[in-house]
N, C-alpha and C positions, 0 to 999 in steps of 0.2 A: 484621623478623621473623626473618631469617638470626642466626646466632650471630659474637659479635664475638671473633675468637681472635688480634687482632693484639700480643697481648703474649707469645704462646707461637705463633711462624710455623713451628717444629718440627710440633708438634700438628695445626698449621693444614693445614701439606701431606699430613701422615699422613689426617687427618680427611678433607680434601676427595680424596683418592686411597679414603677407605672409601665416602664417601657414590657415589661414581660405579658402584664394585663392588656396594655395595646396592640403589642403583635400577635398576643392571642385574637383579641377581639377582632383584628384585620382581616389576618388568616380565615377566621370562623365566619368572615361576613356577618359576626354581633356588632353588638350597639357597644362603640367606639366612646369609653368611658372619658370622661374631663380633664385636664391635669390638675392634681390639687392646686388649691388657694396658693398653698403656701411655696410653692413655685417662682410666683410674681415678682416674689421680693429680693428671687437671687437673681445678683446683677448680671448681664450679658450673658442667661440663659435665651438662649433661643427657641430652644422645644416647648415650652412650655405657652407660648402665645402662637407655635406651630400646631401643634396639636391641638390648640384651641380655634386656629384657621380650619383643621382638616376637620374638624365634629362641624363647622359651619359647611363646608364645603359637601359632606357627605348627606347633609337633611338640608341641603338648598338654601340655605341661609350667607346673607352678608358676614363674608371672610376678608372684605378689605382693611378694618383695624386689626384685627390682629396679624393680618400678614405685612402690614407693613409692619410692624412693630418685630415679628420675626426676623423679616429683611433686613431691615434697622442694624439688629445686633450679628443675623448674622445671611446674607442671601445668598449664599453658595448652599450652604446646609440647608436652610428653609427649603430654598428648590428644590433640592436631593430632596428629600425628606417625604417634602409632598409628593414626589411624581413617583417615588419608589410605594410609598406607602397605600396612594389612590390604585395604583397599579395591583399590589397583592390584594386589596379590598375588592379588586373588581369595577372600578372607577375613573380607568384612565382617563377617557375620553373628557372629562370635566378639569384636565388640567388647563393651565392658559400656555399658549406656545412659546410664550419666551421664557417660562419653567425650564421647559427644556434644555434650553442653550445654556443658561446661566448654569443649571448642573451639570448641565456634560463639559462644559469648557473646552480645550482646543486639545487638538489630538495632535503628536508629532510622533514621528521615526524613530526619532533620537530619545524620546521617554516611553516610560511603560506605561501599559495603560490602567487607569484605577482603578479599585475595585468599582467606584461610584459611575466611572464612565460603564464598565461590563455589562454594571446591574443595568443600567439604561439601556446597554443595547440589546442587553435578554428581552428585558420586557419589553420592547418595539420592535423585535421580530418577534415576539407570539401575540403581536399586534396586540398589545396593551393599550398605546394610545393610538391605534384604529389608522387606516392610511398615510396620517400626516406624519404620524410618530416613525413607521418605519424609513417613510421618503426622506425623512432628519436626519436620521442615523448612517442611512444611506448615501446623502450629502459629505454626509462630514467624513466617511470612511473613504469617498469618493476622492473627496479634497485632500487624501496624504496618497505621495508614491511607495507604496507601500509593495507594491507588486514584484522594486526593487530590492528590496529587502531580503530577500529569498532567492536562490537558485529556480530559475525555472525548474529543473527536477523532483526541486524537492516541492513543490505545487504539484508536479505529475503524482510523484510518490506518495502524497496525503489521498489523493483523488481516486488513487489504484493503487494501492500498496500489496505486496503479496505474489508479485512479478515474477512468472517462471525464468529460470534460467536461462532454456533452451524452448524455442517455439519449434515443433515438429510438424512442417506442411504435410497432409496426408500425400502427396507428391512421392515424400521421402519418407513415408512409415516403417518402410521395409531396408533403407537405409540413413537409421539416425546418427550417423558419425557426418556424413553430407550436411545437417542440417547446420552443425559447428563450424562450416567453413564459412566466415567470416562474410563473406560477398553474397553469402545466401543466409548469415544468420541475419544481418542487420536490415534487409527487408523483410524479412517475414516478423523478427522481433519487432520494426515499426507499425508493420498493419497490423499486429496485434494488440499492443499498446493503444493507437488509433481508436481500434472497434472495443478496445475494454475501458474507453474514455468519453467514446459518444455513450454507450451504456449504460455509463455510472450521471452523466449530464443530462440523460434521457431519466434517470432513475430522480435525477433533482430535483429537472424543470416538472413532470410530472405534475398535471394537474389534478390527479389522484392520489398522489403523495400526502396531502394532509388529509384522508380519511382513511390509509392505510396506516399512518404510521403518525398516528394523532400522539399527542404530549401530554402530559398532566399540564392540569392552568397554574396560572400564579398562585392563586389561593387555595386553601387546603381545608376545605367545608368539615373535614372530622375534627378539627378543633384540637391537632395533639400536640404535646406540649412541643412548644421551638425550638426544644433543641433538636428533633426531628425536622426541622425543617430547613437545616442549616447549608446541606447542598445547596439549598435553590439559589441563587446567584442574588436576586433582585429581594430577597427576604435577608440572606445573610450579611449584606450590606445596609442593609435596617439594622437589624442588629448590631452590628457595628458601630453605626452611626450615632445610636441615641446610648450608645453603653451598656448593651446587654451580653455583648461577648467577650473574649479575652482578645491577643494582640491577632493584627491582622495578620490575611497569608500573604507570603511576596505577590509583587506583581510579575505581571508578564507585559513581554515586550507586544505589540498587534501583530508582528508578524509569526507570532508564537501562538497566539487566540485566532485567529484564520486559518494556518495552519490544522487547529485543531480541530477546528470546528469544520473543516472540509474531509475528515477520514469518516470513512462509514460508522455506524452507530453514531454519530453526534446528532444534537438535536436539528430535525429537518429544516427547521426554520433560519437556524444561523447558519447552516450550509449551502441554504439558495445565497446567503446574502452574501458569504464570504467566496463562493463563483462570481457570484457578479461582481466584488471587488479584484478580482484576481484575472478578471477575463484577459485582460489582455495580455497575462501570461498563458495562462492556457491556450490561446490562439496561435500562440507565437509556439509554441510545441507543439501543437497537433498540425500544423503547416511543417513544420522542421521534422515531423512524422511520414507524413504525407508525400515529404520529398522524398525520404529516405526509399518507402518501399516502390518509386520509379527508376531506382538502381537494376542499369540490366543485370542478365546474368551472367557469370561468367565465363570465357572463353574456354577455360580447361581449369579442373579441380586436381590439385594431387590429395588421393587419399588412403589409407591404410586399409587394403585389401587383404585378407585372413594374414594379419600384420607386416604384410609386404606395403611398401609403398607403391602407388599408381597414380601417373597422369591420364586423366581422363578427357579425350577430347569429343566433340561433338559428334565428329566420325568414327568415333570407336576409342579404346584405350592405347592411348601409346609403346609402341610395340617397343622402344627399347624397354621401358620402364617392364612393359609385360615380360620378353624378356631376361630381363635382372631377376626380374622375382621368380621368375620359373627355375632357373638358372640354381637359385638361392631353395627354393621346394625339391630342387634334385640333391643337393648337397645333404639337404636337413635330411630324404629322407633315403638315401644311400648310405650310411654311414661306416666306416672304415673298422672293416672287421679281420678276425686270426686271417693270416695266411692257410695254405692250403698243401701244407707241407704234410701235416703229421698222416691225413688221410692216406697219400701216394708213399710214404714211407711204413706204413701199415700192410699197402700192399705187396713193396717190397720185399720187406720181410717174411708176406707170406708165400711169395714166389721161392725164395731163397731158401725156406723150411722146403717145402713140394722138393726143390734139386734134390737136397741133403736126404731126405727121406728116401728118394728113389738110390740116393747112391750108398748111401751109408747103413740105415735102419728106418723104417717107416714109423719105429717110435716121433721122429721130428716129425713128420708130417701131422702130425695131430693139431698143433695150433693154428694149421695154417689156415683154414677155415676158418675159426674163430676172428683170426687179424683180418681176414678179408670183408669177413662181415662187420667188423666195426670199422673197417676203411670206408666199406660200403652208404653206412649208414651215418657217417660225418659227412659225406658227399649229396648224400640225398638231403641230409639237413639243411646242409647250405644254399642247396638249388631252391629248397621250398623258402626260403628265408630271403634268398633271390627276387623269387617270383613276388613273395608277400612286398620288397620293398619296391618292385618297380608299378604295382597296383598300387599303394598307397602314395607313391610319386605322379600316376597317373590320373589319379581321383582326384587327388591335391592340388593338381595343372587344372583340372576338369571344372574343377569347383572355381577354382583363381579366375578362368576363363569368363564361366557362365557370371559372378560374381561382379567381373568387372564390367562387363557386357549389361548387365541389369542395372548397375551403376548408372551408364550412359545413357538408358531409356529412361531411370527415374532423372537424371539430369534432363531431357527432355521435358517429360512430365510437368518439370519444376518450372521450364522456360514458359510451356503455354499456360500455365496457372499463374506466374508473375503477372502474365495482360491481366487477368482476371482478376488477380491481389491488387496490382495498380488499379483501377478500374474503382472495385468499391472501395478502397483508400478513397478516391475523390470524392465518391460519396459519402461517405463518410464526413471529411473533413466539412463537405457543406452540409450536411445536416447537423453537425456540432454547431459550426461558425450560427448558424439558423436557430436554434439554441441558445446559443450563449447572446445572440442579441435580443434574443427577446426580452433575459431580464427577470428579476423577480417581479412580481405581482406586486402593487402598492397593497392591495387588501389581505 
C-alpha cells in the first residue's frame, strides 16, 4: 500500500522527512506544513498534489485542482489518504462521500480485510465522519454474510467468554453432584448462558456506555513523536501509506476483526457495531437457549449417594437400588475378622489346669486364672468391636437414608424453580431480541 520511491532515494528521504512532519502536524492539530516544490516533478507521485488538496481542505480553500490531479495518478490512495488523514486531524465531517467508497472498496468472505479498509472502519465508529460515515461502514459490513463465517458458539464465546463449567441452581446447593446430571445440567447451563448474554448486550446497547467508558479521540493534541502513535489503527495506516513505516502487519480475515472486537475490553464503539453485524447469529442462540431451559425435569436421577449408586424417583429413592447399597454399607462395615477359637481354648485350658491342680498339686492351678482372664478379655474385645461395627453400619444406613431422602426434596426444589428458570428465560430472550433490534445509534 506504501509508495515505491526506490528509483528517486533523493525524493524518497525528502518525502519520508515530510510525511513524519505531517503526521506530526495532524496529530497535533498544527498547521499542516506544504509538500516541497520539488515533489511536483516526481512522476505518478500522488501525495504530493494530495497533501496539497488536504492544506486546501483544512483552511477552506478550493482543493478541486489538485485532487484531481492526485485522483489522476492515483484515486484509491488519494481517497485513503484524505479520509484517514482529515479524520486524525479532527476533520472528518469535510470529506465528500464518495471518498469513502472509492477507499474502502468491496468487502468479501473470501479476503481479508485491509489495513485501509479497518482504519475506515475505526474512525467511522468513533464517528469521525459523523452519522453518515458510520451508516457506510455499517452498509457494507451489512452487505457480506459474514455471520456465516463463524460457529454460532464461537460469537456466544467472544460475547461471554469465561463460561462456568458447572451452573449450581441454589435448588441444589446442598447437592452439587445432581447439578452434573445432564437433564438438569443443560437447562440451568442454558438460562445461565441466556441471562449472561442479555447482560453483556444490555452492557453494549447502553446508552451510557459512551460516558462510562469514553476512548481516547483520533488525534493525539500532546504532539508525541508517531512512533507512539502507532497502535491506533486509522494513524498507522497513514503511516503506512505515505512511507513512514516498515512492512505491514498480516491481515485478518472480518470474521477474525468482529470476533474481536465483540470480547470485553475492546473498544465500545466497534462492539455495538460488530452486534449488530452478527445479530442474527446471536438471536439464533439465545432462542436455541431459551429452548433448551423448557426441558422438563427428569423422571428419576441415578446418583452416587456417600458412593453408593441411587435411583431417585419423585416418590422417594428406589428401594432396590436403596437396598443394594445398604446391602453393600453392611459388607463394607462388618468386615471379616480372627475366628473365636483361641479365646474358648484359653478357657479350656484354664478349666483343665483347675482339674489337675485339685487332683495332682495346686502348683498347676496357678495359671489358670491368668488364661481365663486373657480368654476373658479377647471376648470382651470382640463384642466391643461388634458393637463399634454394627453403629457405624447403622449411621451409614442412617445417613444413606436421610441423604437420599434430601436428594428427592432438592429434586423437587429443582422442579418448581425450572417454572421459574423457564419463565425469565422468555424474558429474557425478549428483552435481548428488543436489544438487538434496536441497533446501533447512527450518532
Amino acid at each position: 500500500m506504501s509508495m515505491d520511491l526506490t528509483a528517486n532515494p533523493q525524493a524518497a528521504t525528502e518525502l519520508h522527512r515530510y510525511a513524519e512532519a505531517l503526521l506530526a502536524s495532524l496529530a497535533a492539530h498544527g498547521i499542516v506544513p506544504p509538500p516541497p516544490p520539488s515533489f511536483d516533478d516526481v512522476p505518478d507521485l500522488w501525495l504530493a498534489p494530495a497533501a496539497s488538496a488536504l492544506v486546501a481542505l483544512l483552511h477552506n480553500e478550493d482543493a478541486l485542482p489538485d485532487l484531481a490531479k492526485a485522483a489522476q495518478r492515483d484515486e484509491q490512495r488519494t481517497a485513503l489518504f484524505l479520509c484517514l488523514a482529515l479524520a486524525v486531524a479532527g476533520y472528518g465531517d469535510r470529506i465528500h462521500a464518495s471518498w469513502l467508497g472509492t477507499a474502502f472498496g468491496e468487502l468479501s468472505v473470501d479476503k481479508p480485510v485491509t489495513h485501509g479498509q479497518r482504519g475506515l472502519w475505526v474512525a467511522a465508529a468513533k464517528g469521525a465522519y459523523g452519522p453518515a460515515g458510520k451508516i457506510f461502514v455499517l452498509r457494507k459490513l451489512d452487505g457480506v454474510a459474514v455471520a456465516d463465517q463463524a460457529q454460532p458458539e464461537e460469537w456466544l464465546r467472544a460475547l461471554v467468554p469465561d463460561e462456568p463449567a458447572v451452573v449450581i441452581p441454589s435448588s441444589l446447593s446442598d447437592f452439587p453432584e445432581l447439578a452434573e446430571v445432564p437433564d438438569i445440567a443443560t437447562p440451568t447451563q442454558a438460562s445461565a448462558r441466556l441471562t449472561r448474554l442479555k447482560a453483556r448486550c444490555i452492557e453494549i446497547t447502553s446508552t451510557r456506555q459512551a460516558k462510562e467508558h469514553s476512548t481516547a479521540p483520533l488525534h493525539n493534541r500532546g504532539a508525541r513523536p508517531t512512533a507512539a502513535w502507532s497502535h491506533d489503527e486509522p494513524l498507522a495506516v497513514l503511516r503506512t501509506l505515505i512511507g513512514a513505516s516498515g512492512p505491514e502487519a498480516p491481515m485478518a480475515s472480518l470474521a477474525s476483526h468482529l470476533l474481536d472486537d465483540l470480547r470485553p475490553g475492546a473498544d465500545p464503539h466497534l462492539t455495538t457495531i460488530a452486534l449488530h453485524v452478527v445479530t442474527s447469529a446471536i438471536r439464533s442462540m439465545a432462542e436455541q437457549q431459551q429452548h433448551l431451559t423448557q426441558h422438563p425435569p427428569p423422571s428419576s436421577v441415578s446418583v452416587p449417594v456417600l458412593g453408593h449408586r441411587i435411583l431417585l424417583h419423585p416418590e422417594g429413592p428406589d428401594v432396590d437400588s436403596l437396598a443394594a447399597a445398604e446391602q453393600a454399607i453392611l459388607a463394607e462395615g462388618t468386615p471379616r475378622r480372627g475366628g473365636l477359637a483361641l479365646p474358648y481354648v484359653l478357657l479350656a485350658l484354664s478349666a483343665v489346669a483347675i482339674i489337675v491342680g485339685v487332683a495332682a498339686s495346686w502348683f498347676f492351678v496357678a495359671p489358670a486364672p491368668i488364661l481365663a482372664a486373657v480368654a476373658g478379655h479377647r471376648l470382651w474385645a470382640r463384642r466391643k468391636q461388634r458393637l463399634a461395627d454394627d453403629a457405624y453400619v447403622t449411621a451409614r444406613i442412617a445417613e444413606l437414608r436421610d441423604l437420599a431422602q434430601g436428594a428427592v426434596w432438592a429434586l423437587h426444589d429443582y422442579a418448581r424453580e425450572a417454572e421459574q428458570r423457564a419463565e425469565t428465560a422468555a424474558s429474557d430472550l425478549t428483552e435481548l431480541t428488543r436489544l438487538l433490534r434496536r441497533g446501533p445509534r447512527a450518532g
